[in-house]
SETOR-186236 format. One line per field, with one value per residue (C-alpha): x, y, z; chain; residue in three letters; residue number from 1. Coordinates in Angstrom, 1 decimal, decimal comma, padded with zeros to 4 digits, always signed. Layout:
N
east <- X | ... $
north <- Y | ... $
up <- Z | ... $
unit <- A | ... $
code <- ALA | ... $
pos <- NUM | ... $
***
This chain:
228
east <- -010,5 | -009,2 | -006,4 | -003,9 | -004,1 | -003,2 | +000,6 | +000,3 | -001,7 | -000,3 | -003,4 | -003,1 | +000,6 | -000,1 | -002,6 | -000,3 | +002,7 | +000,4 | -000,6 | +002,5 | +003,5 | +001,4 | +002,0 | +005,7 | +005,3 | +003,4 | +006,5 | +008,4 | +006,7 | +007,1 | +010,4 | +012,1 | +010,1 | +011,9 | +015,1 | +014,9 | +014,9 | +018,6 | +018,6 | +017,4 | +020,7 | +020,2 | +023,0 | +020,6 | +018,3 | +015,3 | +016,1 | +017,1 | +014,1 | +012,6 | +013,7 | +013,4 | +010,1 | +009,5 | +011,9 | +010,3 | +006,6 | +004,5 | +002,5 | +005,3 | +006,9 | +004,0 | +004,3 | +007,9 | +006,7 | +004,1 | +006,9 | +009,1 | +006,2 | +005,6 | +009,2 | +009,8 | +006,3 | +006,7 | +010,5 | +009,7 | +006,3 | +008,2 | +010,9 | +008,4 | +006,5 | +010,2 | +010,6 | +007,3 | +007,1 | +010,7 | +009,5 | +006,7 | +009,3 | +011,1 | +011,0 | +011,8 | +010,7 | +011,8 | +012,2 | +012,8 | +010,4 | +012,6 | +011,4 | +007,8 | +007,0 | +007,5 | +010,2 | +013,3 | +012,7 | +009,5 | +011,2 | +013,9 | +011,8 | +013,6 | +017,0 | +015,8 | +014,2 | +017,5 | +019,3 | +017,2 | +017,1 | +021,0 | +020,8 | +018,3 | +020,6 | +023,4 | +021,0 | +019,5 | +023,5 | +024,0 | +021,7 | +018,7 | +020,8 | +023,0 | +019,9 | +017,5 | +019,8 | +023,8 | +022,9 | +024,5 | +026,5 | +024,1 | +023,6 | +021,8 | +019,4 | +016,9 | +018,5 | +017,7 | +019,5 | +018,4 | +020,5 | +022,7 | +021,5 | +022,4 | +025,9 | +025,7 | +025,0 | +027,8 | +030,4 | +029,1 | +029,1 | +031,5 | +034,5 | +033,6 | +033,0 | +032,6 | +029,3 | +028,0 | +028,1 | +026,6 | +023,5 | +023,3 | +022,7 | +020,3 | +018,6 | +018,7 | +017,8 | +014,7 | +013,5 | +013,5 | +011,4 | +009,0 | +008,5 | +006,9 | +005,6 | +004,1 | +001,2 | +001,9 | +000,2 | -002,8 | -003,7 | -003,3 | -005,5 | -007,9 | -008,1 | -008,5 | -010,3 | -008,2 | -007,7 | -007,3 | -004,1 | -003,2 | -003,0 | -001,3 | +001,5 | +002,5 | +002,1 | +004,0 | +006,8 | +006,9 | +007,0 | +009,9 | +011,9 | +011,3 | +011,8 | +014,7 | +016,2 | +015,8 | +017,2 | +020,2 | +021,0 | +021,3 | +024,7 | +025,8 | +025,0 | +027,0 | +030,2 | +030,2 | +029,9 | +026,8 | +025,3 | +027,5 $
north <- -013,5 | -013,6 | -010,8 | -013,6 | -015,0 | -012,0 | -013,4 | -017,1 | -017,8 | -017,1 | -014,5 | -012,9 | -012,1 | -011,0 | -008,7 | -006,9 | -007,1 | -005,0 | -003,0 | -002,1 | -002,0 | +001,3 | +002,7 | +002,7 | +004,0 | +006,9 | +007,6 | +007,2 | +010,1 | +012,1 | +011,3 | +012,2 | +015,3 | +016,7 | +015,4 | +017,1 | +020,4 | +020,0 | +021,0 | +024,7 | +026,0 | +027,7 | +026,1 | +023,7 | +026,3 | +024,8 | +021,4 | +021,7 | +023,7 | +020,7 | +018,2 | +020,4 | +020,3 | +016,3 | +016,0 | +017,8 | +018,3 | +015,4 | +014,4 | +013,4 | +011,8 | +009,6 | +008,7 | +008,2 | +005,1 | +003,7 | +003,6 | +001,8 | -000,9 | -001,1 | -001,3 | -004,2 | -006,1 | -005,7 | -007,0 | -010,1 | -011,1 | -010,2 | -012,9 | -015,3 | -015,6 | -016,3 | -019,1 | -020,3 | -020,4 | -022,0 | -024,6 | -025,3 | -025,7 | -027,9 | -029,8 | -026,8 | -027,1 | -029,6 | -026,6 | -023,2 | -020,6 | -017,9 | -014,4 | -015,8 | -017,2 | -014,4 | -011,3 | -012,0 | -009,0 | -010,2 | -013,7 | -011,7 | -009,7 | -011,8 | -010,7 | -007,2 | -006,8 | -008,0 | -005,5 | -003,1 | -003,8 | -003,6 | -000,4 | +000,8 | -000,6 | +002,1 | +004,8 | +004,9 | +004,6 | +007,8 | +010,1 | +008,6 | +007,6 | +010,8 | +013,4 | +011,4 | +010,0 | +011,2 | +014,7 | +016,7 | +020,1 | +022,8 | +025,6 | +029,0 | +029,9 | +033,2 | +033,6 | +029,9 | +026,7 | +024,2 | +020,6 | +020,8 | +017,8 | +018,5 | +019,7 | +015,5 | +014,5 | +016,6 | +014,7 | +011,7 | +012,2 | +014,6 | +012,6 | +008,9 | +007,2 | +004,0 | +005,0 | +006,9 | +003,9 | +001,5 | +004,5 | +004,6 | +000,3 | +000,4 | +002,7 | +000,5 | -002,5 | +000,2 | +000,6 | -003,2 | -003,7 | -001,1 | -002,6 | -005,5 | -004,6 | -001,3 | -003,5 | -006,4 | -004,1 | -002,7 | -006,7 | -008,5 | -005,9 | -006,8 | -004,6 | -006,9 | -004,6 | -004,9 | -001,0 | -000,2 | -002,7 | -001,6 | +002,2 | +000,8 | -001,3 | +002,4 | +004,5 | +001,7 | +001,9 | +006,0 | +006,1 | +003,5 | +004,5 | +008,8 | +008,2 | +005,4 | +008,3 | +010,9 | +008,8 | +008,7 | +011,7 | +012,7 | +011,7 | +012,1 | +015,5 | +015,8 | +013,5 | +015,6 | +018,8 | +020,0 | +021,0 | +022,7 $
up <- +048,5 | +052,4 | +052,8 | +053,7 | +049,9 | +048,8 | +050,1 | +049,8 | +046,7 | +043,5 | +042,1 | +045,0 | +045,0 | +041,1 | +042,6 | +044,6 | +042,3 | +040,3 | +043,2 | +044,1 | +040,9 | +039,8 | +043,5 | +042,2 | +038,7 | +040,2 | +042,5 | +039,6 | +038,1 | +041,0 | +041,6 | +038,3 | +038,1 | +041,3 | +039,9 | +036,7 | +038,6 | +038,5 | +034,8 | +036,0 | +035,9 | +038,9 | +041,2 | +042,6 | +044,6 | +043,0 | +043,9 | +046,9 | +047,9 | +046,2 | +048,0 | +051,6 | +050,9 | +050,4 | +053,3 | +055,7 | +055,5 | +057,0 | +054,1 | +052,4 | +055,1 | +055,5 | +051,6 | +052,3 | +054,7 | +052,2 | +049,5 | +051,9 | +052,2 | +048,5 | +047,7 | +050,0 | +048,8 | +045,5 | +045,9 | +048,1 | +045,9 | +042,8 | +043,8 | +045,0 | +041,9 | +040,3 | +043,1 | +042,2 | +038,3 | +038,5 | +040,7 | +038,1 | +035,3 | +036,4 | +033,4 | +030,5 | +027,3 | +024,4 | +022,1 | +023,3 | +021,8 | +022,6 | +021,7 | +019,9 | +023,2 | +024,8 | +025,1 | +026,6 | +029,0 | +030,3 | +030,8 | +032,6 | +035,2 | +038,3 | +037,3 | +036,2 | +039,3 | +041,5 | +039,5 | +040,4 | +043,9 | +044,3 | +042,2 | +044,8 | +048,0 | +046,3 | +045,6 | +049,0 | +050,7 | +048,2 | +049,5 | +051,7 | +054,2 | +054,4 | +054,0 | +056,3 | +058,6 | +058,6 | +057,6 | +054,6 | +054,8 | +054,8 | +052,3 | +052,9 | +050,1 | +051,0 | +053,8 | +055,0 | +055,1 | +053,8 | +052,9 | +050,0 | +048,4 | +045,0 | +046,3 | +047,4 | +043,8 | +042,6 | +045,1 | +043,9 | +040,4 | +039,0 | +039,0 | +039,6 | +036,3 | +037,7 | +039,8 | +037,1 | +034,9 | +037,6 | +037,4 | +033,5 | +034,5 | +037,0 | +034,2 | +031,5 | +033,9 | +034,7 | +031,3 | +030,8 | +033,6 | +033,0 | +029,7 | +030,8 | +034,4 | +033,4 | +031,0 | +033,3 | +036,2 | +034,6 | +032,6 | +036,7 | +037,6 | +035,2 | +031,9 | +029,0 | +026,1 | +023,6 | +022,8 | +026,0 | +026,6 | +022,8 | +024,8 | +028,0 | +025,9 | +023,8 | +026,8 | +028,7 | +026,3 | +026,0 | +029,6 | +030,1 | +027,4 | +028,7 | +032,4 | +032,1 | +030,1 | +032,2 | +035,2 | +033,2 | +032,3 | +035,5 | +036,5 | +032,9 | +033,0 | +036,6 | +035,1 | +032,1 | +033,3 | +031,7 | +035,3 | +038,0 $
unit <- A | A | A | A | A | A | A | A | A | A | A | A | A | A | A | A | A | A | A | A | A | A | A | A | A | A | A | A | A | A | A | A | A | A | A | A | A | A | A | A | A | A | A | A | A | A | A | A | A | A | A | A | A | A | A | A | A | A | A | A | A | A | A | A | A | A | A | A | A | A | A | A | A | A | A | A | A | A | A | A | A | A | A | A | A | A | A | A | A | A | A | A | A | A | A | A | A | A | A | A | A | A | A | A | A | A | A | A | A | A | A | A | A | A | A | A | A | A | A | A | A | A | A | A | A | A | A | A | A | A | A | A | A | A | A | A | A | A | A | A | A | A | A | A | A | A | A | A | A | A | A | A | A | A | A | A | A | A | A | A | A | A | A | A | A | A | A | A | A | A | A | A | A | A | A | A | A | A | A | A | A | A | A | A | A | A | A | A | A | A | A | A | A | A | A | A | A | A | A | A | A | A | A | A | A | A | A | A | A | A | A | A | A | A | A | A | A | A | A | A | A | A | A | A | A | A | A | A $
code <- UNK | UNK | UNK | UNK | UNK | UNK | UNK | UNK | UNK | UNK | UNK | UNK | UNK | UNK | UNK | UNK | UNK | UNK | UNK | UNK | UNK | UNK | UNK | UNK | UNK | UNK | UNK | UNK | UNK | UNK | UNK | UNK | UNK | UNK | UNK | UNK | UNK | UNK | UNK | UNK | UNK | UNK | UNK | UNK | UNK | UNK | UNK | UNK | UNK | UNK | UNK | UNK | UNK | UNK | UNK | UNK | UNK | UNK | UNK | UNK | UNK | UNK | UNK | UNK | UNK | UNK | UNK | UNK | UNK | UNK | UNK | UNK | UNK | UNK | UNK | UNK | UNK | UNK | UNK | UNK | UNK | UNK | UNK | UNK | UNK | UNK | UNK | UNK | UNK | UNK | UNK | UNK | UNK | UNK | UNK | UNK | UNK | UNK | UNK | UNK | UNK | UNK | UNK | UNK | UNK | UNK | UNK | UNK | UNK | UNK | UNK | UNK | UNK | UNK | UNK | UNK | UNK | UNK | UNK | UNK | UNK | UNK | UNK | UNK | UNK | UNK | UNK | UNK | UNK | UNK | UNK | UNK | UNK | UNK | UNK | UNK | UNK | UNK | UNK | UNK | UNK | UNK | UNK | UNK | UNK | UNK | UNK | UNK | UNK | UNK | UNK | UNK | UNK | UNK | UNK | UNK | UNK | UNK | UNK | UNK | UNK | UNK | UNK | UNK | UNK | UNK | UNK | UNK | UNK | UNK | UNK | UNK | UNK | UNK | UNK | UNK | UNK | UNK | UNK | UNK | UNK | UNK | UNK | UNK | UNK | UNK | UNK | UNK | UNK | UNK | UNK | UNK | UNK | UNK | UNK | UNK | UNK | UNK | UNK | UNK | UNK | UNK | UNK | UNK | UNK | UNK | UNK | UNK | UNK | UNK | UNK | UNK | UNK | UNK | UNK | UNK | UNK | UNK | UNK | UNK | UNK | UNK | UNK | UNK | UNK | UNK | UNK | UNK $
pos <- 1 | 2 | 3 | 4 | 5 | 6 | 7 | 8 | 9 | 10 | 11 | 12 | 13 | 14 | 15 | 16 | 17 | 18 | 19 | 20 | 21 | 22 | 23 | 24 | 25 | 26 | 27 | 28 | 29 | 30 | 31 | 32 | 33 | 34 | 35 | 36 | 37 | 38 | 39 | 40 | 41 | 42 | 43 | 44 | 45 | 46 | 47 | 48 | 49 | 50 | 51 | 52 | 53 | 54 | 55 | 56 | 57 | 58 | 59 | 60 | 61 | 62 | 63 | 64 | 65 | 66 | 67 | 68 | 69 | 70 | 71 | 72 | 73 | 74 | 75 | 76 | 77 | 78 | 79 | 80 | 81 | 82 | 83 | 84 | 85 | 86 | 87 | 88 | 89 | 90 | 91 | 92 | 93 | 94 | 95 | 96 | 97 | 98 | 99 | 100 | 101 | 102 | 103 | 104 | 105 | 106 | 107 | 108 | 109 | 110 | 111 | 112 | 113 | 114 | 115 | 116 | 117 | 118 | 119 | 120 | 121 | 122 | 123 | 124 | 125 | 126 | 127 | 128 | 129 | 130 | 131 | 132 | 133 | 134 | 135 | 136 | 137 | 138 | 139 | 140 | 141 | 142 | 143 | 144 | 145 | 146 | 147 | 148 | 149 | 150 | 151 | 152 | 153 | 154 | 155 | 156 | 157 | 158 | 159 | 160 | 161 | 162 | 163 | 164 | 165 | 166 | 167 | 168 | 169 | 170 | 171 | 172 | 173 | 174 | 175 | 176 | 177 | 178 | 179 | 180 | 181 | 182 | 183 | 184 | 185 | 186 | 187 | 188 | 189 | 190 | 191 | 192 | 193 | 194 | 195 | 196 | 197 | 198 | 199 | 200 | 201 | 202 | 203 | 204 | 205 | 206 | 207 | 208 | 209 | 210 | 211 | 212 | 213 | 214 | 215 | 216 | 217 | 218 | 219 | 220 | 221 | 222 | 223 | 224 | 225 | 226 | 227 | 228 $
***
């Protein structure tokens, strides 16, 4: 396959939908496992240290850039395919199958993943673009400053119902798409065994359902006061 029909035809876009797709479920795990470090209880010393670290070391950095490219391929190819598959039905079915056909989720991935990219358009305004670009208050921890990051999440979360809400969506919408892409990724890329996409659908669906979770519990935790 040339590179260029990896973006015009449509196995090649699959192939890096799935790509990407993994790329961003690794971030995924890397991301909520720095967030969780709020839940130390410790003011937000270990997250901010945390997040110095991912914010200023150049390895990270660089990563920073390649997530930047996946996000914005896997967004463009993702609605593509929609465009395409749309275009291809024009004529729908004389019976809808509904949910033996297919689930509705997995029908859904267009609008899921729309969703998710105005969820992600408000997430980076909340703290990207202050911590990489505005700059945030700073906070001396050892005897060093370092951004107060989590003192950002606090502003934004404590007493805004509203935004937390639109979070606790974008999680859900999340979890939805996970359900389908994470299997999704691994079958485009070519796993077909039977048992092992019988272990990629459950770990799929632990993974969505834990992560999608943890997401959200993060400004409900803020709102409600459980983490100061």
């Amino acid at each position: 396959m040339k590179w260029s029909a990896l973006f015009t035809s449509s196995v090649g876009r699959k192939w890096v939908m799935g790509l990407t797709g993994i790329f961003l479920i690794l971030f995924l795990v890397v991301h909520v496992g720095l967030n969780a470090c709020i839940w130390a209880m410790d003011g937000g010393v270990m997250f901010n240290k945390a997040a110095h670290f991912m914010g200023s070391n150049v390895v990270p950095r660089i990563l920073e850039i390649g997530l930047f490219v996946g996000f914005i391929l896997h967004i463009l190819q993702g609605w593509t395919l929609e465009l395409s598959n749309r275009a291809a039905r024009k004529k729908g079915y004389a019976v809808s199958m509904g949910n033996k056909g297919s689930k509705w989720y997995s029908r859904s991935m267009g609008i899921l993943g729309t969703l998710l990219f105005l969820f992600l358009v408000m997430h980076l305004s909340h703290f990207w673009v202050p911590s990489r670009i505005t700059g945030l208050n700073p906070v001396l921890i050892d005897g060093k400053e370092y951004h107060d990051l989590y003192g950002e999440m606090l502003a934004v979360f404590q007493d805004n119902l509203v935004v937390v809400l639109l979070y606790v969506l974008g999680c859900f919408s999340l979890a939805w798409h996970l359900l389908h892409g994470f299997q999704s990724a691994f079958r485009t890329l070519g796993v077909s065994n039977a048992r092992y996409l019988n272990l990629i659908e459950k770990t799929g669906f632990v993974f969505s359902l834990i992560v999608s979770m943890a997401f959200a519990l993060m400004p409900v935790s803020m709102y409600l006061g459980w983490v100061k």
